[in-house]
PALO-497457 format. One record per residue (C-alpha): x, y, z; residue number from 1; residue in one letter. Coordinates in nm, 3 decimals, always signed. Each point is the difference from the previous one (the first is absolute). Example, Ala and Ser with C-alpha at 12.3 -4.5 7.8 and 13.67 -1.06 7.14 Angstrom:
BEGIN
<nuvex x="+1.230" y="-0.450" z="+0.780" pos="1" code="A"/>
<nuvex x="+0.137" y="+0.344" z="-0.066" pos="2" code="S"/>
This chain:
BEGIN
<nuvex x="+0.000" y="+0.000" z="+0.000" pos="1" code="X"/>
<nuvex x="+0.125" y="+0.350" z="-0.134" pos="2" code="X"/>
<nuvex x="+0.093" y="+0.259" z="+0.357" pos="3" code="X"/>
<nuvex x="-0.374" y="+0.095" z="+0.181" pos="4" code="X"/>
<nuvex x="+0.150" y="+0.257" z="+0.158" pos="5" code="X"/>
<nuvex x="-0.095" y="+0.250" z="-0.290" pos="6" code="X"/>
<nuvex x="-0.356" y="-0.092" z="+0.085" pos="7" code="X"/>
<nuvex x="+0.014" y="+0.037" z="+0.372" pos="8" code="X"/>
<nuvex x="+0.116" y="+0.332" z="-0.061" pos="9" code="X"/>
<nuvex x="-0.327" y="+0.078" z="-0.204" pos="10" code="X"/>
<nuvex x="-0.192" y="-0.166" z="+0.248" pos="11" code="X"/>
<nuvex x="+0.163" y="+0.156" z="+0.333" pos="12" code="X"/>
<nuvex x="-0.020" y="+0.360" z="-0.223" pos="13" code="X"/>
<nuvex x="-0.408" y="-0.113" z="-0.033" pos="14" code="X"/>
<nuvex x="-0.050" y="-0.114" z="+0.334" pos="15" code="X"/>
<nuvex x="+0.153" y="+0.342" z="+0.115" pos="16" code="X"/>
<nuvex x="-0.256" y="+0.197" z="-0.160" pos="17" code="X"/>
<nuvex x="-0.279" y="-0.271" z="+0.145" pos="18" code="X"/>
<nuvex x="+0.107" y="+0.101" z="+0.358" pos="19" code="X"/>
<nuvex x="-0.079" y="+0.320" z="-0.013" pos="20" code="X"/>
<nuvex x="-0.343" y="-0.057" z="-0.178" pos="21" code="X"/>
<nuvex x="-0.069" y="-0.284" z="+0.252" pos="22" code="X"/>
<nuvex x="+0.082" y="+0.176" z="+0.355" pos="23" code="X"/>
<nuvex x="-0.283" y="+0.167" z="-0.107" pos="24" code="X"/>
<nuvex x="-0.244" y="-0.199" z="-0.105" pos="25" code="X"/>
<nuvex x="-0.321" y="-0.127" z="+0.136" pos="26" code="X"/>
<nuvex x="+0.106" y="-0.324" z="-0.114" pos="27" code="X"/>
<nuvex x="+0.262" y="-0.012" z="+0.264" pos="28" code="X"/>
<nuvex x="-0.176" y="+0.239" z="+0.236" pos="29" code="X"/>
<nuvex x="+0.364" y="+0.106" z="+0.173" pos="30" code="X"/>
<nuvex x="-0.228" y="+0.195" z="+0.251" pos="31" code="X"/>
<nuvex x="-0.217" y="-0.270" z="+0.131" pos="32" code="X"/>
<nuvex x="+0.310" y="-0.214" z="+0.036" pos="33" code="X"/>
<nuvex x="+0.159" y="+0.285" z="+0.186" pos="34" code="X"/>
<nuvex x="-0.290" y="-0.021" z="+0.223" pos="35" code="X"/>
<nuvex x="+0.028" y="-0.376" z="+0.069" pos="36" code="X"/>
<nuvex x="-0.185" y="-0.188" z="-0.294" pos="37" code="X"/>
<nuvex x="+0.195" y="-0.323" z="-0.060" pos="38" code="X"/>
<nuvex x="+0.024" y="-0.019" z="-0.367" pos="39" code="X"/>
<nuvex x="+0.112" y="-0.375" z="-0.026" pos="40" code="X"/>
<nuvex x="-0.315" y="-0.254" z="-0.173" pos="41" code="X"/>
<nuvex x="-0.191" y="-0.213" z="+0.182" pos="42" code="X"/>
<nuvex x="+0.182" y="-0.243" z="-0.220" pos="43" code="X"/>
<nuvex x="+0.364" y="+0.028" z="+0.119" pos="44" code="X"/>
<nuvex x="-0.139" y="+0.029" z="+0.364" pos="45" code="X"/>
<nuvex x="-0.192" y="-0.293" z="+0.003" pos="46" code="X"/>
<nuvex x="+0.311" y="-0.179" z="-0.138" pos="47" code="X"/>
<nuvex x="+0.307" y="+0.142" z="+0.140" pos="48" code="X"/>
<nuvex x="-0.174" y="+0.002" z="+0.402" pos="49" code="X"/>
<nuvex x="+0.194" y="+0.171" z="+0.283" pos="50" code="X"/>
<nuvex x="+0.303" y="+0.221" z="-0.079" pos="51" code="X"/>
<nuvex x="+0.072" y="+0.097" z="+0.365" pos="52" code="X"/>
<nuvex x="+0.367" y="+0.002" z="+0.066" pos="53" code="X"/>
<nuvex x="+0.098" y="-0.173" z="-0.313" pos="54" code="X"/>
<nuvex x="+0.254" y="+0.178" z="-0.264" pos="55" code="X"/>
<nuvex x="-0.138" y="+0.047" z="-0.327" pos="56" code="X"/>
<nuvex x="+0.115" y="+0.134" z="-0.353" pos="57" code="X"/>
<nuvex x="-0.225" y="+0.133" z="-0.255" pos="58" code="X"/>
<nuvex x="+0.144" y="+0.013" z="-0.340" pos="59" code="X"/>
<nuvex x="-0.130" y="+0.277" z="-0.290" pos="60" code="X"/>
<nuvex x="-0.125" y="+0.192" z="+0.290" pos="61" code="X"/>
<nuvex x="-0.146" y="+0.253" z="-0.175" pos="62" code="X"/>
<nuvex x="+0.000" y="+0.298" z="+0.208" pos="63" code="X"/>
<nuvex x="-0.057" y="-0.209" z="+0.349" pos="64" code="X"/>
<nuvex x="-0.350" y="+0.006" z="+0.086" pos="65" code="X"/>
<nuvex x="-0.041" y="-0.380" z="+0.012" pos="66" code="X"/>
<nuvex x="+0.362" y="-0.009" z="+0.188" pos="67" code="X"/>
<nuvex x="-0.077" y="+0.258" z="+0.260" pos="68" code="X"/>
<nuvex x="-0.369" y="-0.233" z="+0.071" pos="69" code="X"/>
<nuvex x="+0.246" y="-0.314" z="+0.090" pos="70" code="X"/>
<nuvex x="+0.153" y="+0.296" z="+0.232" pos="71" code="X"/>
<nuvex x="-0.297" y="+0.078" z="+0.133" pos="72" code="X"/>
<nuvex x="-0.108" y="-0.315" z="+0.076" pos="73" code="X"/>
<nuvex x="+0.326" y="-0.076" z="+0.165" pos="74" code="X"/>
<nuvex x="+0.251" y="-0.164" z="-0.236" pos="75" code="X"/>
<nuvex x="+0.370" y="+0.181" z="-0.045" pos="76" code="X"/>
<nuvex x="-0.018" y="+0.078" z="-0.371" pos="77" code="X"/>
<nuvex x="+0.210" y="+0.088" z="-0.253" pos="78" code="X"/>
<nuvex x="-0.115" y="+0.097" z="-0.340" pos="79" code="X"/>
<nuvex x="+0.182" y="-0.026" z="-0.377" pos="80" code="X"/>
<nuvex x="-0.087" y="+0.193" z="-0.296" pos="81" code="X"/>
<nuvex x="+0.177" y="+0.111" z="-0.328" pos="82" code="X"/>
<nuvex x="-0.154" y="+0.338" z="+0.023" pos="83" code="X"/>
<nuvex x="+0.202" y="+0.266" z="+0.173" pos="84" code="X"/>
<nuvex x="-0.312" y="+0.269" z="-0.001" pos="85" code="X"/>
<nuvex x="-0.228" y="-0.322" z="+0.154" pos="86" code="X"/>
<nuvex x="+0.299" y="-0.081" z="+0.277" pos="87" code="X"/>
<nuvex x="+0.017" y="+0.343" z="+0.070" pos="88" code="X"/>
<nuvex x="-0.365" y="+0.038" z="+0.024" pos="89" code="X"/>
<nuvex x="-0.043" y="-0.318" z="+0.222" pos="90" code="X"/>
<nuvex x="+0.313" y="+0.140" z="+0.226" pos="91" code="X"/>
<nuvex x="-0.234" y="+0.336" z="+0.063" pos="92" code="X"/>
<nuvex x="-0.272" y="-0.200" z="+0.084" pos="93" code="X"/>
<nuvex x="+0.172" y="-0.269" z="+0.262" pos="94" code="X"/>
<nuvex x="+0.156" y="+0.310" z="+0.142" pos="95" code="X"/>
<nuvex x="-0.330" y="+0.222" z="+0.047" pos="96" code="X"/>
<nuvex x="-0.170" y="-0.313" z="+0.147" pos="97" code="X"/>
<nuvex x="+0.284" y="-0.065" z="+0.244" pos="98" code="X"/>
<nuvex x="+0.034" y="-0.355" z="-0.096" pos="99" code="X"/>
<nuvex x="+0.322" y="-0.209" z="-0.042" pos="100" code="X"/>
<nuvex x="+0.043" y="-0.121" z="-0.338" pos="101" code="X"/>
<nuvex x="+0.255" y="-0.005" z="-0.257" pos="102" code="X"/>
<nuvex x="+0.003" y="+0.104" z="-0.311" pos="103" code="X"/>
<nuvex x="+0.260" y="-0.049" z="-0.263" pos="104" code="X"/>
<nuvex x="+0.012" y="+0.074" z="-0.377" pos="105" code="X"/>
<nuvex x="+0.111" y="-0.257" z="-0.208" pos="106" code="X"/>
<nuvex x="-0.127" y="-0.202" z="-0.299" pos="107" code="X"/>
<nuvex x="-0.102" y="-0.344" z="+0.167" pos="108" code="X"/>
<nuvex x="+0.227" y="-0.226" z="-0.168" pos="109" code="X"/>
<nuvex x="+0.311" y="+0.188" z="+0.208" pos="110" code="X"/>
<nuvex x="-0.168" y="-0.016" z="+0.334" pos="111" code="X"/>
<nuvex x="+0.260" y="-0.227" z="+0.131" pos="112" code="X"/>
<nuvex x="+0.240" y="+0.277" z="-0.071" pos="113" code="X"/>
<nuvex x="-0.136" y="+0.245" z="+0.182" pos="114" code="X"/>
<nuvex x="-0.195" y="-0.220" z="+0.279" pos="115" code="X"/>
<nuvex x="+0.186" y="-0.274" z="+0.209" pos="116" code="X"/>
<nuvex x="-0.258" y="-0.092" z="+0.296" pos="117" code="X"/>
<nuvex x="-0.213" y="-0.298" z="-0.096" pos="118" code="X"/>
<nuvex x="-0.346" y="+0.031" z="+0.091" pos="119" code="X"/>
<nuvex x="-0.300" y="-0.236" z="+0.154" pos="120" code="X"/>
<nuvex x="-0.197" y="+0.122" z="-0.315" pos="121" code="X"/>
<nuvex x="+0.027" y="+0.154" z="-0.364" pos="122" code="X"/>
<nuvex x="-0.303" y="+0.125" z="-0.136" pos="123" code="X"/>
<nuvex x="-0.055" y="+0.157" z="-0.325" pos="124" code="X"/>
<nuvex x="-0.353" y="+0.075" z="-0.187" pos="125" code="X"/>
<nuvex x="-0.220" y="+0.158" z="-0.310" pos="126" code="X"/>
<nuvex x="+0.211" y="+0.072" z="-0.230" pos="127" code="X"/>
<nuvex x="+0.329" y="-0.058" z="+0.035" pos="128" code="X"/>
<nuvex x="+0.155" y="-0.355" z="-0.155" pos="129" code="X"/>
<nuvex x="-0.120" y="+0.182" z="-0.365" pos="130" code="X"/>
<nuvex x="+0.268" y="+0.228" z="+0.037" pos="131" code="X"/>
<nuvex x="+0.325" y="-0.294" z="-0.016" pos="132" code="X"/>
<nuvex x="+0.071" y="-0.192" z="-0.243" pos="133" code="X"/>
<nuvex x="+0.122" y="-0.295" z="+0.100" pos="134" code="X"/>
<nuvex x="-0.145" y="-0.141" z="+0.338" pos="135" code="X"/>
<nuvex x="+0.325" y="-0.210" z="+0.109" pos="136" code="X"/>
<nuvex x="+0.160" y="+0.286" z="+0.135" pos="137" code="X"/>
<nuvex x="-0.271" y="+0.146" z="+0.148" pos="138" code="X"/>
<nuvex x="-0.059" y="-0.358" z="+0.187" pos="139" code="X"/>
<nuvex x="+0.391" y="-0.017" z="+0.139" pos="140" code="X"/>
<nuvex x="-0.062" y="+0.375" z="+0.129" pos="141" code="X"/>
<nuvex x="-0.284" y="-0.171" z="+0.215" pos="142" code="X"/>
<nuvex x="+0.185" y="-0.314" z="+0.108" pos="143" code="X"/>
<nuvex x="+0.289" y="+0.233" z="+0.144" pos="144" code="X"/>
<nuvex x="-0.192" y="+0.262" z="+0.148" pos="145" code="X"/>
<nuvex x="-0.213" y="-0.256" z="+0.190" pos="146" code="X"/>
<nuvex x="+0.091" y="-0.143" z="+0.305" pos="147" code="X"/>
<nuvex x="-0.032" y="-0.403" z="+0.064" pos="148" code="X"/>
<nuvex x="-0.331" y="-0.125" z="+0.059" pos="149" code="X"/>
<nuvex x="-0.116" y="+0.368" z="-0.166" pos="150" code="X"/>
<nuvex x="-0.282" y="+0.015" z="-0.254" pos="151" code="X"/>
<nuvex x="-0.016" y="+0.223" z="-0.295" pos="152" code="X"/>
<nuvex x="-0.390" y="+0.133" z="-0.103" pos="153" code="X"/>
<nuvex x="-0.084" y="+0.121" z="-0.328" pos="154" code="X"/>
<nuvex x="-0.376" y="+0.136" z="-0.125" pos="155" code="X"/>
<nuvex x="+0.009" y="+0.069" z="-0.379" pos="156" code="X"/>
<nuvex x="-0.238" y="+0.075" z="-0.239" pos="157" code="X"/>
<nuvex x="-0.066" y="-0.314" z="-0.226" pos="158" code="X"/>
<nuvex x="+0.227" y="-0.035" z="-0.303" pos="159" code="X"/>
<nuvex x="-0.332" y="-0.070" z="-0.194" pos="160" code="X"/>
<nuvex x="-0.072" y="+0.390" z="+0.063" pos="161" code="X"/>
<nuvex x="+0.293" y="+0.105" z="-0.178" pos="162" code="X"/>
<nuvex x="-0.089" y="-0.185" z="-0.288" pos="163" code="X"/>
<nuvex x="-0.281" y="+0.271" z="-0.116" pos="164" code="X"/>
<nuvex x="+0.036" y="+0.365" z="-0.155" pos="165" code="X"/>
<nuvex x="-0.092" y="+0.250" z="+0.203" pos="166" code="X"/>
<nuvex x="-0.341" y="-0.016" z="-0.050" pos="167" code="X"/>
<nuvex x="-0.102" y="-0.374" z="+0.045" pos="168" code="X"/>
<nuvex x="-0.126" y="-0.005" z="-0.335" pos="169" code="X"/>
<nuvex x="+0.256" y="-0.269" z="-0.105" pos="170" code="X"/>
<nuvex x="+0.304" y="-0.243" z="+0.046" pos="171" code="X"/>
<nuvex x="+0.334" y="+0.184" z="-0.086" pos="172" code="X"/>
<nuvex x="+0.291" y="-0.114" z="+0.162" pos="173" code="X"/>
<nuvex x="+0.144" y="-0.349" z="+0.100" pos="174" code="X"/>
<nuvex x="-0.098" y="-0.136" z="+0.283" pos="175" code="X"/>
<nuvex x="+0.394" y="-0.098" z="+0.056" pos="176" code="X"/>
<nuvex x="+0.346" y="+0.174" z="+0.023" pos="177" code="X"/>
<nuvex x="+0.099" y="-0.042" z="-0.395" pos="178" code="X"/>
<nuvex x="-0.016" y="+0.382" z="-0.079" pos="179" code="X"/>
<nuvex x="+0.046" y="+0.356" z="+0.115" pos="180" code="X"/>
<nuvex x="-0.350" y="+0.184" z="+0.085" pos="181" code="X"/>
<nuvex x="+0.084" y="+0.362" z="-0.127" pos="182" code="X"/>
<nuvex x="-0.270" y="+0.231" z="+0.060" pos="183" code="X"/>
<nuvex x="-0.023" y="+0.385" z="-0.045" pos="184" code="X"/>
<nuvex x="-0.148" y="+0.137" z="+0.291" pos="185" code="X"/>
<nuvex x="-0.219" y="+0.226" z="+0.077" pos="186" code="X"/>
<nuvex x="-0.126" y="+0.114" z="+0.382" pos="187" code="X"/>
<nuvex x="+0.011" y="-0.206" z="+0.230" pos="188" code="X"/>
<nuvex x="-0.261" y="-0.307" z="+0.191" pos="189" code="X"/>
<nuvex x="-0.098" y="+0.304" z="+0.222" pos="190" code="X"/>
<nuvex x="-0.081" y="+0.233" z="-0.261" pos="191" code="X"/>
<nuvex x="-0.029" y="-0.119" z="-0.368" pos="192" code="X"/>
<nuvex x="+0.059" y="+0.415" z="-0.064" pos="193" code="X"/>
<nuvex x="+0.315" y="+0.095" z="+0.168" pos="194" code="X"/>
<nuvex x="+0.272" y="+0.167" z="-0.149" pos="195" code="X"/>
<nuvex x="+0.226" y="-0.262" z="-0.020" pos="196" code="X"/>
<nuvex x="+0.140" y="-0.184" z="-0.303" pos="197" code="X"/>
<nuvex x="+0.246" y="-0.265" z="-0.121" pos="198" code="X"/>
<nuvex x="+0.105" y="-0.378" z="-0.088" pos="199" code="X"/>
<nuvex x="-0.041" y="-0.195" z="+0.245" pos="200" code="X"/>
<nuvex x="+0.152" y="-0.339" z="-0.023" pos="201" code="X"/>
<nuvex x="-0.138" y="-0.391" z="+0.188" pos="202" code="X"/>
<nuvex x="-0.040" y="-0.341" z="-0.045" pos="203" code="X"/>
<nuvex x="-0.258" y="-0.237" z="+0.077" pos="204" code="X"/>
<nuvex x="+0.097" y="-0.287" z="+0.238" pos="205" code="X"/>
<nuvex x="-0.210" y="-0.329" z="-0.045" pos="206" code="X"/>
<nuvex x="-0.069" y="-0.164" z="+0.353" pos="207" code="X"/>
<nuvex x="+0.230" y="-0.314" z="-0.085" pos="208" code="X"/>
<nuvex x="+0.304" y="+0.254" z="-0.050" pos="209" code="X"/>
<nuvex x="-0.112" y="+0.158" z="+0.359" pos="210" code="X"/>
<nuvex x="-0.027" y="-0.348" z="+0.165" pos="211" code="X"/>
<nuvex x="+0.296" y="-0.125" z="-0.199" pos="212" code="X"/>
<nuvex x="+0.251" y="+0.292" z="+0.094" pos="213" code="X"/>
<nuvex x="-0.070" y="-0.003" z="+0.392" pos="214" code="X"/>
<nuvex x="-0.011" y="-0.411" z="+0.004" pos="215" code="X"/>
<nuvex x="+0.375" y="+0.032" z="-0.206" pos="216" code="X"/>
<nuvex x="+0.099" y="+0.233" z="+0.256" pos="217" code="X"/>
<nuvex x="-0.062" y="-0.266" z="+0.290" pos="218" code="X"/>
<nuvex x="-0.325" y="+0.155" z="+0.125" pos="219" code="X"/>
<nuvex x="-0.305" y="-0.237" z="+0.079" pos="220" code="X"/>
<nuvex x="-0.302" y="+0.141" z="-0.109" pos="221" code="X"/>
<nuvex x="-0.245" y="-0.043" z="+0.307" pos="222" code="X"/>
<nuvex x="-0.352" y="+0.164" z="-0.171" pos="223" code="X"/>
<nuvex x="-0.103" y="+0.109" z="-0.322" pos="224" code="X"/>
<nuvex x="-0.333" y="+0.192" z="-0.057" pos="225" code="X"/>
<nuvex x="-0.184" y="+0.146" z="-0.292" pos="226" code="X"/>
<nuvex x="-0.246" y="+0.230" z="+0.043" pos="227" code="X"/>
<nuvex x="-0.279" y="+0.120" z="-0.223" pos="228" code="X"/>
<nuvex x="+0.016" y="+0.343" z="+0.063" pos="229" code="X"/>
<nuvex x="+0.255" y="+0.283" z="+0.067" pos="230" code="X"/>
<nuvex x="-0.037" y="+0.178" z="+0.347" pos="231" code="X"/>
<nuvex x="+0.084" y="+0.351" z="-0.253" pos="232" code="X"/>
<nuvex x="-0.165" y="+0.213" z="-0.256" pos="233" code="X"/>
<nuvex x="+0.342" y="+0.049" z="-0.216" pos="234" code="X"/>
<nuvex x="-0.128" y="-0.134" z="-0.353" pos="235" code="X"/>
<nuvex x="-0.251" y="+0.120" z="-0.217" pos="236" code="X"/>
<nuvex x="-0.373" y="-0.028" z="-0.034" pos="237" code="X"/>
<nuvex x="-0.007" y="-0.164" z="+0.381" pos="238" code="X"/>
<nuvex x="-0.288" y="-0.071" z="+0.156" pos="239" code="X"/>
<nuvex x="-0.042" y="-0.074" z="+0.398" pos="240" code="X"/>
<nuvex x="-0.215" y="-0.290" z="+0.068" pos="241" code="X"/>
<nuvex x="+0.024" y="-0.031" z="+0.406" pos="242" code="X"/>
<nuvex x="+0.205" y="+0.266" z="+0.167" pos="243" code="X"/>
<nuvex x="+0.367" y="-0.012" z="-0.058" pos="244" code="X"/>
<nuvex x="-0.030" y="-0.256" z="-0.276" pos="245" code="X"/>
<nuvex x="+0.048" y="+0.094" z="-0.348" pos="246" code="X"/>
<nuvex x="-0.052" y="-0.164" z="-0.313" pos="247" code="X"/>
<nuvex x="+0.057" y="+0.093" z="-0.357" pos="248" code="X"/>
<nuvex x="-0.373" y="+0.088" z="-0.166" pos="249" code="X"/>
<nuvex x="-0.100" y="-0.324" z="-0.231" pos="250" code="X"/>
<nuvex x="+0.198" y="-0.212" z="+0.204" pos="251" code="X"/>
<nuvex x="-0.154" y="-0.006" z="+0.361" pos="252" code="X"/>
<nuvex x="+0.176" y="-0.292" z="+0.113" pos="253" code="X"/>
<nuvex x="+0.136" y="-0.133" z="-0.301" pos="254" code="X"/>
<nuvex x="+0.342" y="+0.009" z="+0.044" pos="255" code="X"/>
<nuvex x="+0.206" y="+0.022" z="+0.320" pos="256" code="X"/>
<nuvex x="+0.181" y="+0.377" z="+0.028" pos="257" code="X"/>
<nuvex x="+0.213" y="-0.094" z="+0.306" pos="258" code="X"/>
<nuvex x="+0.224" y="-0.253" z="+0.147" pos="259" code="X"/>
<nuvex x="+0.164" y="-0.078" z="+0.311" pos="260" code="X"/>
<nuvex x="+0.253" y="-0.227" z="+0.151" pos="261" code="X"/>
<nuvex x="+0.218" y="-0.064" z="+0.290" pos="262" code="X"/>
<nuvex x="+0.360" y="-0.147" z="-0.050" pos="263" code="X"/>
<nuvex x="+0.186" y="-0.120" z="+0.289" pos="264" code="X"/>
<nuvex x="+0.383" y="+0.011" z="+0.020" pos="265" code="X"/>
């Protein structure tokens, strides 16, 4: 495979102008997190269970908000992200709240050059995987971050999604890692009209290539869930059938828009 490092650029310069669109958002509703909402799903709650007193490292952070709700609820977090505007952001944030994690900047296949603790937990979600290209070193980063007897969590929207255009209207891309998704972007999940514009580059990772890389790695893979809709509004033409569940219009319950697993070290 040809350098990526030209596309995390575009993507870290994208994801830059995100943050500052997102921070104030209603979609991430900074405000009612700054007044104690905990913005975690009832998915990842239900399956991760009791964070108190365990370490825990969230990878693609984003600018912290699902970080600093492990913090609240009593785990001693440190958060990841390639974005220096979101790290900065999420750094604000911890420090206004008067909590007590970490945040570091760093694209995530490097976190074991910048972080040396290993950790009861490492957690990523929504979004993120789409970003690498190749899952193996993503998986290694996991196995050496986490500390013996340490489980690694991951919700992710379904690779199936990723298979439509934008507008669920058809198939368009693979539903494996054979090719490059470039897409020209325009606004952003929170606001299909702001100013911001660019290539943004992914790749779709089939759940066998998921399973595969963390199994390769020497994880065991305790659970694995799919679920039938996503706890988010973030696509297009959404409609929300029971509160917090969302579902692509057409195909109520047709195909699964999130998974979830557990992977124990």
């Amino acid at each position: 495979m040809e350098n990526p490092n030209k596309y995390f650029e575009a993507n870290k310069h994208l994801w830059n102008q995100r943050t500052a669109v997102h921070k104030n958002s209603a979609f991430y509703d900074l405000e009612g997190f700054k007044a104690g909402a905990n913005v975690l799903t009832p998915i990842e709650l239900k399956e991760i269970g009791d964070v108190k007193n365990k370490s825990l490292l969230h990878l693609q952070c984003h600018f912290g908000m699902d970080t600093l709700s492990f913090s609240r609820m009593g785990a001693k977090c440190t958060g990841i992200d390639l974005s220096d505007d979101a790290i900065k952001l999420a750094k604000e944030i911890n420090d206004e709240l008067k909590l007590d994690a970490k945040f570091v900047c760093c694209n995530v296949y490097d976190t074991s050059e910048f972080i040396k603790e290993q950790f009861d937990i490492v957690f990523t979600s929504y979004g993120t995987i789409g970003w690498l290209p190749d899952l193996d070193p993503w998986a290694k980063v996991i196995v050496e971050r986490l500390k013996p007897g340490g489980f690694f969590y991951i919700a992710e929207f379904h690779p199936v999604v990723w298979m439509f255009d934008e507008e669920f209207t058809h198939i368009k891309y693979y539903y494996d890692n054979r090719e490059l998704i470039v897409t020209e972007n325009e606004g952003t999940y929170t606001d299909r009209n702001a100013d911001i514009k660019g290539k943004e580059y992914s790749w779709n990772h089939s759940i066998s290539e998921v399973l595969n890389a963390l199994i390769n790695a020497g994880l065991q893979i305790e659970f694995f869930n799919e679920h039938m809709y996503s706890p988010y509004p973030c696509f297009r033409n959404m409609a929300e059938l029971e509160t917090g569940k969302w579902h692509i219009k057409g195909m109520e319950g047709k195909i699964p828009m999130v998974y979830s697993l557990t992977a124990r070290k």
